[in-house]
N, C-alpha and C positions, 0 to 999 in steps of 0.2 A: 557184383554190386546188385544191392536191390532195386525191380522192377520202377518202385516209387520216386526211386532217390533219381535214377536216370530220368525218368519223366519230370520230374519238378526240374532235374538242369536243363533238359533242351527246350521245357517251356519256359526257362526263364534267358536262355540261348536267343530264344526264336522272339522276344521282347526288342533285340537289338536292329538296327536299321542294315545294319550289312555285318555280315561275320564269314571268315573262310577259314579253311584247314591248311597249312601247310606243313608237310610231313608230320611229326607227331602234337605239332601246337596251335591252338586255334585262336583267330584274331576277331574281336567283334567290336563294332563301333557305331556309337547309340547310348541309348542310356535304358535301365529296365529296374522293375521293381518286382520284388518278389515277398510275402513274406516279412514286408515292414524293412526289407534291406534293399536301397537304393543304389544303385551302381551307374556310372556314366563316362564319357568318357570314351579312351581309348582301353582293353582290355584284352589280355592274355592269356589264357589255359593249355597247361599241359595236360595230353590227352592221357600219353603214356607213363606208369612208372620206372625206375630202374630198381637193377636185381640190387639188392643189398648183400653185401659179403661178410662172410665173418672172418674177423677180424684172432679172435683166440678163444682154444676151449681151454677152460680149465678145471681139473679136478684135485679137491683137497682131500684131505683123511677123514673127514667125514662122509665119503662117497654123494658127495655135492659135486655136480658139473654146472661150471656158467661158461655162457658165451658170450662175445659181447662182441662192436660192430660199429661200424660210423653211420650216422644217418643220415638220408639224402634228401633236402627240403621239400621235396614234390613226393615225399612219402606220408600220406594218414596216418595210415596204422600198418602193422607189423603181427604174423602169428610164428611161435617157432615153433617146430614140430622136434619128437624125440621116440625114434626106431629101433628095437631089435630085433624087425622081421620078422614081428611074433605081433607084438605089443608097440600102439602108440602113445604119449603122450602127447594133449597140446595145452601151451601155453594162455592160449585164449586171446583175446585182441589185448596187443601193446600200444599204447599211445607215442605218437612219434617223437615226445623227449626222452623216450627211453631207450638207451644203448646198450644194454646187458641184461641176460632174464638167467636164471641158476634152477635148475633140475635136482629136487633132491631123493635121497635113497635109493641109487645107482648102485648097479648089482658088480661085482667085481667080475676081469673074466669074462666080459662080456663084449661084443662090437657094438656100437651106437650110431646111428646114422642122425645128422643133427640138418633142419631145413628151416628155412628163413624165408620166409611169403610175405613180401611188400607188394602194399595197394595203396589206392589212390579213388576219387570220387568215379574217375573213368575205367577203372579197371586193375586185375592185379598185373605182376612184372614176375617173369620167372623165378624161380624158388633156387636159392644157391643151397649146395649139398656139401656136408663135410663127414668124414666118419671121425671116429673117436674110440679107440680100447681102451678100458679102464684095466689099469695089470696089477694085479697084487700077485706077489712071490708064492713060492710053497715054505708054507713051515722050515726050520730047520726040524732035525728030530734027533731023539738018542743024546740028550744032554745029560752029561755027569761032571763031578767036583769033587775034587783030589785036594788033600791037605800035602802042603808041600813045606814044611816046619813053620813059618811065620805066614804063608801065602796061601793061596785056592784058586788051582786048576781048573780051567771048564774047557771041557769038549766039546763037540757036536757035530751032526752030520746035514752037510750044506746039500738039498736037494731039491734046490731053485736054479735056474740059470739065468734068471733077470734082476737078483736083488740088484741094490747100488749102497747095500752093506746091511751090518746088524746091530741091532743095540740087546743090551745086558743089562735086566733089572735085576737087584738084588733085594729081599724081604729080610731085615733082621729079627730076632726072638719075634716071629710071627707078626713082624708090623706090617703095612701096606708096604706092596712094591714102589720101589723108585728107582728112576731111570739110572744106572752104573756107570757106562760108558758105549761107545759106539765105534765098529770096524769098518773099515773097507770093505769090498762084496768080495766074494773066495774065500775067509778069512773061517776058519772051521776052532780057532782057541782063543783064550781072554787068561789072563794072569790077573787077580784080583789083589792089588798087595795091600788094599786098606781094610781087610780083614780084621778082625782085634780076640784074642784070642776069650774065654769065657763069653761067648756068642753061638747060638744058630743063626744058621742064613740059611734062604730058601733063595734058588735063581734059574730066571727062567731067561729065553731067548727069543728075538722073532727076525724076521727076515726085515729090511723096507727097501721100496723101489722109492723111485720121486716123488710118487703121490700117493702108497700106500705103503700098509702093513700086514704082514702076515697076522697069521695065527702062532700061539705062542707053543714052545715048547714044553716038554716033560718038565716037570718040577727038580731041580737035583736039589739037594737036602746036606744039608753037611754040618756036625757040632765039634767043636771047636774049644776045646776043654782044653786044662793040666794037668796032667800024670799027679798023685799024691804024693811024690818024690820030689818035683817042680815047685808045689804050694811050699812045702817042709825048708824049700830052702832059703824063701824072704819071706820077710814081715812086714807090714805097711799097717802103721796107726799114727793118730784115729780114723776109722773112716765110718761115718761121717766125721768132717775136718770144719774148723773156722776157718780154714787157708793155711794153716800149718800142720806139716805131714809128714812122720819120720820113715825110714828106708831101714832096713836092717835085710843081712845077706852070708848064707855059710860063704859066702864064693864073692871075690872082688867082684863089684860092680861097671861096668867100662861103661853104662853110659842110661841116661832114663829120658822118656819124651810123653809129652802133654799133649793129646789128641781130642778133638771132640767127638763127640757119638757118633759122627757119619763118616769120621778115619781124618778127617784132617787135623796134619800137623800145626799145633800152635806153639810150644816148647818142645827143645831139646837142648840135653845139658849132659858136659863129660863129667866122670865121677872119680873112676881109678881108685875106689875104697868101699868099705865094705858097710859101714853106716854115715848115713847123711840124714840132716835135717832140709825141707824145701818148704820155702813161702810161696804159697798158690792163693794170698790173699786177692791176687793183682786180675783176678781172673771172675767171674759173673760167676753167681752162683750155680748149680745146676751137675748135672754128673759128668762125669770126664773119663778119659782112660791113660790109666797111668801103665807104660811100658816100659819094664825095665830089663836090659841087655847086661847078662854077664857071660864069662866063658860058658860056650858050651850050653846055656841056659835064657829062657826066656821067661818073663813071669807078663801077664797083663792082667790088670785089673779095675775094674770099674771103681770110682772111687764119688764121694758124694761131697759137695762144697757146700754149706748151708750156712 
């Protein structure tokens, strides 16, 4: 506390006609002015503060840590300190309605000692201490993708031993990645069945713990064409369609399905013949992928509705 601030309280203390200390609280009785603030009466001060505890740390995937903390009426103000034993950060003075302060750009990997310094007009209260590791996984690494006739294989090499599993972006014909799907930790494959055949895809891998994320894996690369054998044996027109779209096929058709551009099933219909007429008026404009399953044969093909 500074020099001035104590002196202006014990001369405005010493205004009172009787005042005594008992253990940490002080009683004064009398009446005193200081400063244009009248006081009188009977009157109470606590001398001492209490330690203030923390309550929870937490860290999000943006390598922000907050703490936060109940506070204790006979606290001012508040400093939180933040340690790697190297390096500190401080908070600078919190005002006592405040219960949570957030550290941001916290290094992964790393130990943090976290300290809470409550004061008061009479002095501060011991500092409570917590530590806190921030854990991001190791990469996976060594990812590849295998065409497995309608599907795509990924592999990879799990060399963390703290994920809490993985997630699998996929990039199509060079779009932005977007999230695939997500395993369990240990899980070293992913079977990707909404592939659609006439596409690249690019797919990467990362590790995540509960509060973080790895770094991403190798790119695996994989296109996803028809043999000129495959094309030769349907036919699909018109495409572009107004919503009607004929099917022709050397080989019985056993069955066709209506997918949108990111693999989900909207239609499927059995066929058991070798030309069909389909009304896809019923459906938003915009492009689609039309899959069609016969013996032995797959055809997919991007198809345009306008």
């Amino acid at each position: 506390m500074e020099p001035f601030t104590t002196t202006l309280i014990w001369m405005w203390l010493a205004m009172f006609r009787k005042f005594e200390i008992y253990g940490d609280t002080l009683f004064a009785l009398g009446s005193a002015s200081i400063d244009g603030i009248n006081s009188g009466g009977f009157f109470a001060v606590r001398l001492s503060t209490e330690k203030v505890e923390i309550n929870e740390i937490v860290n999000d995937n943006d390598a922000n840590v907050t703490l936060d903390w109940e506070m204790n009426p006979n606290i001012r103000t508040l400093e939180i300190i933040q340690s790697d034993g190297e390096n500190e950060v401080s908070s600078g003075r919190i005002e006592r309605d405040v219960t949570s302060y957030t550290f941001e750009s916290t290094t992964p990997n790393v130990t943090y000692t976290y300290q809470i310094i409550s004061r008061n007009l009479f002095g501060q209260a011991e500092s409570s201490s917590q530590t806190y590791e921030i854990v991001q996984p190791e990469a996976p690494a060594n990812l590849t993708a295998e065409r497995q006739e309608e599907l795509v294989l990924l592999n990879w090499e799990d060399l963390s031993d703290n994920e809490t599993g993985f997630t699998i972006y996929r990039s199509a014909d060079n779009g932005d990645f977007e999230a695939l799907a997500s395993t369990e930790p240990d899980v070293v494959t992913f079977t990707d069945e909404s592939a659609v055949l006439s596409s690249a895809y690019t797919y990467v891998v990362e590790a995540t713990s509960e509060n973080f994320r790895s770094e991403r894996t190798n790119e695996a690369i994989i296109d996803i064409v028809l043999s000129v054998d495959q094309d030769e044996l349907f036919r699909i027109y018109p495409n572009p369609s107004d919503g009607i779209i004929g099917i022709s096929s050397s080989t019985v058709i056993d069955r066709i399905e209506i997918l949108d551009v990111s693999g989900r099933l909207l239609e499927q219909h059995q066929v058991n013949k070798t030309q069909l007429v389909r009304d896809l008026s019923g459906l938003e404009n915009g492009v689609y992928i039309l899959r069609i399953h016969a013996k032995n044969s797959l055809k997919t093909q991007r198809i345009i509705l306008d």
